[in-house]
C-alpha positions in Angstrom: 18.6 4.3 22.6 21.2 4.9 19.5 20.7 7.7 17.8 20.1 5.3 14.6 16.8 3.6 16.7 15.4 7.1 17.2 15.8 7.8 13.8 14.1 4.0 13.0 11.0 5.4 15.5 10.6 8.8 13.7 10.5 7.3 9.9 8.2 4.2 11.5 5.6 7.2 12.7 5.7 9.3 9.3 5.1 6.0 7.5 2.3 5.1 9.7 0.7 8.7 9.2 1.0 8.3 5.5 -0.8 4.5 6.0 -3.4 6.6 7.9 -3.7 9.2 4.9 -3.8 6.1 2.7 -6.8 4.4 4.2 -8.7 7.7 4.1 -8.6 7.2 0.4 -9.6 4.2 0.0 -12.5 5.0 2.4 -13.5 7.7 -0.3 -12.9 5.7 -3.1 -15.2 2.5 -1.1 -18.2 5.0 -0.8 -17.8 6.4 -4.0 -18.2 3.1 -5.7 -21.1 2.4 -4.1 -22.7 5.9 -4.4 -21.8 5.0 -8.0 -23.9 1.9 -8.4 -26.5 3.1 -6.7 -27.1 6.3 -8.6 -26.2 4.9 -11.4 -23.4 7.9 -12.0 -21.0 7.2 -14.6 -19.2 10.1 -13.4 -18.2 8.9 -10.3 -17.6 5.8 -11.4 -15.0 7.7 -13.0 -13.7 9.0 -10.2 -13.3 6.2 -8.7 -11.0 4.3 -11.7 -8.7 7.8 -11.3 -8.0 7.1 -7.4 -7.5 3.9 -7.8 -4.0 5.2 -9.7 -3.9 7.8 -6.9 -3.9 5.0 -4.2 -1.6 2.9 -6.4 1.3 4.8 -6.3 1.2 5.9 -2.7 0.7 1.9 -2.1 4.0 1.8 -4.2 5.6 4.7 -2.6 4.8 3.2 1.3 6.4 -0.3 0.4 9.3 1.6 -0.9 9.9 3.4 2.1 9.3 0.8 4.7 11.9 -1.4 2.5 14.7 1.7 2.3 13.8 1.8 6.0 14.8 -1.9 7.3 18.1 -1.6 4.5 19.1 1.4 6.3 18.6 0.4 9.6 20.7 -2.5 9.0 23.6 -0.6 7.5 23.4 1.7 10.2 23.5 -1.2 13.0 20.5 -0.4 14.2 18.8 -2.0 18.0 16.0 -2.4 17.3 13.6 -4.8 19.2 11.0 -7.0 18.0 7.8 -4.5 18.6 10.2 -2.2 16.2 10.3 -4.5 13.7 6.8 -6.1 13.5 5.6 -2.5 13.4 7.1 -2.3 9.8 5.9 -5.1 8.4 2.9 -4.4 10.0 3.0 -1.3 7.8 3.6 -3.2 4.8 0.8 -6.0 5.2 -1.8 -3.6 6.2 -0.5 -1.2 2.7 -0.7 -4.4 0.6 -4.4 -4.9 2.0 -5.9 -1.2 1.2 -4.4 -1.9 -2.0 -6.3 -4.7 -3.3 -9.6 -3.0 -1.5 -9.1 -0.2 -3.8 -8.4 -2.6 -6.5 -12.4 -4.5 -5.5 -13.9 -0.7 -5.1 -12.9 -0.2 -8.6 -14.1 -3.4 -10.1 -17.3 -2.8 -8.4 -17.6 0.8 -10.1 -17.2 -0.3 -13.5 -20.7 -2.1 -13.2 -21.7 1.2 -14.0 -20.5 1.5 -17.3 -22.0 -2.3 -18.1 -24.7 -1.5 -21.2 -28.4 -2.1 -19.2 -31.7 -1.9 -20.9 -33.3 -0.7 -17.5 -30.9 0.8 -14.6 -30.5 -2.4 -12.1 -32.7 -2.2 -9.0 -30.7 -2.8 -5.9 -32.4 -4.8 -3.2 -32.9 -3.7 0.4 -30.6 -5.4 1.7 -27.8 -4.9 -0.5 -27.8 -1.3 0.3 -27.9 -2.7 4.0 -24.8 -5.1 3.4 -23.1 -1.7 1.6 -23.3 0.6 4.4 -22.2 -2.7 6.8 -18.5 -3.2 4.3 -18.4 0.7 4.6 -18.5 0.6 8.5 -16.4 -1.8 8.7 -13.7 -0.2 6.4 -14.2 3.1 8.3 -13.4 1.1 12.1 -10.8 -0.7 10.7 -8.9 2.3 8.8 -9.9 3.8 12.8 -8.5 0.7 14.9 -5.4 0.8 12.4 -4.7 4.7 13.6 -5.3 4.4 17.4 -3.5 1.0 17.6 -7.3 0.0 18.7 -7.1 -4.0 19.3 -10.9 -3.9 20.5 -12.2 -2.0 17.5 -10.1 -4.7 15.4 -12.2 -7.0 17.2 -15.3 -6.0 16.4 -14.6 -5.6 12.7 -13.6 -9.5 13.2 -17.2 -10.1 14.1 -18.9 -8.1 11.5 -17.3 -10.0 8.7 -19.9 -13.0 9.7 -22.8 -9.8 9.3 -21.7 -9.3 5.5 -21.5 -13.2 4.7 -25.4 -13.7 6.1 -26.3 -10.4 3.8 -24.3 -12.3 0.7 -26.3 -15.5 1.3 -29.6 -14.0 2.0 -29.4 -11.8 -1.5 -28.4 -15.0 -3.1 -31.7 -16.9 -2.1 -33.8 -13.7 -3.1 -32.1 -13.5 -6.3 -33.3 -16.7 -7.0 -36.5 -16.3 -6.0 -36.9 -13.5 -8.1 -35.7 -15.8 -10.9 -38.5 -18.1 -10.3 -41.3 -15.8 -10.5 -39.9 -13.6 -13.0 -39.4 -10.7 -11.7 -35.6 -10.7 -12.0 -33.2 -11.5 -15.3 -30.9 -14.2 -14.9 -28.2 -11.5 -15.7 -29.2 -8.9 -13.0 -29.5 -12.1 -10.4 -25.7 -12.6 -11.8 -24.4 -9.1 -11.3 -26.2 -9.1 -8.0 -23.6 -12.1 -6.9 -21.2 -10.9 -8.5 -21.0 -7.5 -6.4 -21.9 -9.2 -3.2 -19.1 -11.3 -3.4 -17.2 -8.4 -4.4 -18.2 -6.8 -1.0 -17.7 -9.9 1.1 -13.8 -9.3 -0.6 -13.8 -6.4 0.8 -14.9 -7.5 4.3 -12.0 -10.6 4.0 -9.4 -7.9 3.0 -10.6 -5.4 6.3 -10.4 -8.6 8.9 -6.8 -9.7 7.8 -5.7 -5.9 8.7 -7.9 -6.3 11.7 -5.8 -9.3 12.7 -3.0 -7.2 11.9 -3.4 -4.4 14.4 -4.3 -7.2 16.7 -0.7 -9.1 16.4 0.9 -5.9 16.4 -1.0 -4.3 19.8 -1.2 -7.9 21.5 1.3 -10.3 20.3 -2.0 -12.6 19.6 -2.7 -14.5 16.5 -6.2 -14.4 15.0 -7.3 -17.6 13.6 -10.6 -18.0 11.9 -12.9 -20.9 12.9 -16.2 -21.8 11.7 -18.7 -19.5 14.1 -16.4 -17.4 15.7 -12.9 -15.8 15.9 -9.9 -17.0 18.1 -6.8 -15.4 19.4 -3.8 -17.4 20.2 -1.8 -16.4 22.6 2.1 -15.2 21.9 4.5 -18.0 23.1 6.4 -17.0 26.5 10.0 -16.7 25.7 12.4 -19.2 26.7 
């Protein structure tokens, strides 16, 4: 291998270690937003708005590198093979994702600081359907280190778990409504954060799919009930 291609490899691994460090973050920042609603803790809410710059500029910094990387590897003359190459962009997709999760975990913590007569009562099953987007943030930032195309999988087949818990606090909400035991504008906020979380969940299976194409050669596509892979063409 050209001394150029072993550089390649070398950045390709710090990058992915700061891509590790990165989803960390936005782990923390995930459970703190939550922790934030439900304690109704303006103070971590706070915290949460401050990472979200943290994780902003090391989103910045990571797409920076990965682009300096490919520009010098082409001056350079670089060999480098497909796998090589898709593990960059990889890199860069899966960046772009954590990004906009930090981005929902931050929208949902500045519920917090909405002016309430009475703190908002969180159903059972939103707390369920938090601690499900949390899991499945924590195996996908997991499956995204280990290069773990069977974890990826499984997040895949959670995201179906956090659209049943979206629709079912949907119908309560409005049940609530109907016997008055819930304001319109709590029933609101209520959809409001579980579509936020079901975000969340989207943003987690399109790195999933990601680990997947970059593991397998496969390409995830989404159907109605279920998940598919399709198969990388044979060459020539």
């Amino acid at each position: 291998m050209p001394t150029s291609a072993e550089g390649f490899v070398k950045r390709t691994e710090r990058l992915k270690a700061d891509l590790v460090d990165q989803g960390r973050r936005v782990q923390a920042m995930l459970e703190a937003a939550f922790e934030s609603l439900f304690n109704n803790n303006p103070e971590r809410a706070g915290w949460v708005r401050m990472q979200d710059d943290v994780i902003d500029n090391a989103d910045v910094s990571i797409e920076r590198a990965c682009v300096t990387l490919l520009t010098d590897a082409t001056r350079q003359g670089a060999e480098l093979d497909t796998g090589q190459l898709r593990a960059v962009l990889t890199i860069v997709k899966v960046n772009n994702e954590l990004e906009r999760i930090a981005d929902v975990a931050a929208d949902l913590a500045e519920h917090v600081e909405v002016p309430r007569a009475a703190p908002m009562e969180y159903p059972d099953t939103f707390r369920v359907m938090a601690n499900s987007v949390i899991g499945i943030m924590r195996d996908v930032s997991t499956a995204v280190q280990r290069n773990d195309p069977a974890l990826a999988n499984i997040v895949l087949q959670s995201q179906h778990a956090v659209t049943a818990f979206k629709a079912a606090i949907v119908r309560d909400a409005e049940e609530r409504i109907a016997k008055g035991r819930m304001s319109v504008d709590s029933a609101f906020m209520l959809h409001e954060i579980a579509g936020q979380c079901e975000a969340i969940a989207d943003h987690c299976t399109n790195i999933a799919e990601q680990v997947i194409y970059l593991t397998t050669g496969a390409i995830v596509r989404h159907m109605p009930t279920s998940w598919v892979e399709v198969p990388r063409p044979r060459a020539g």
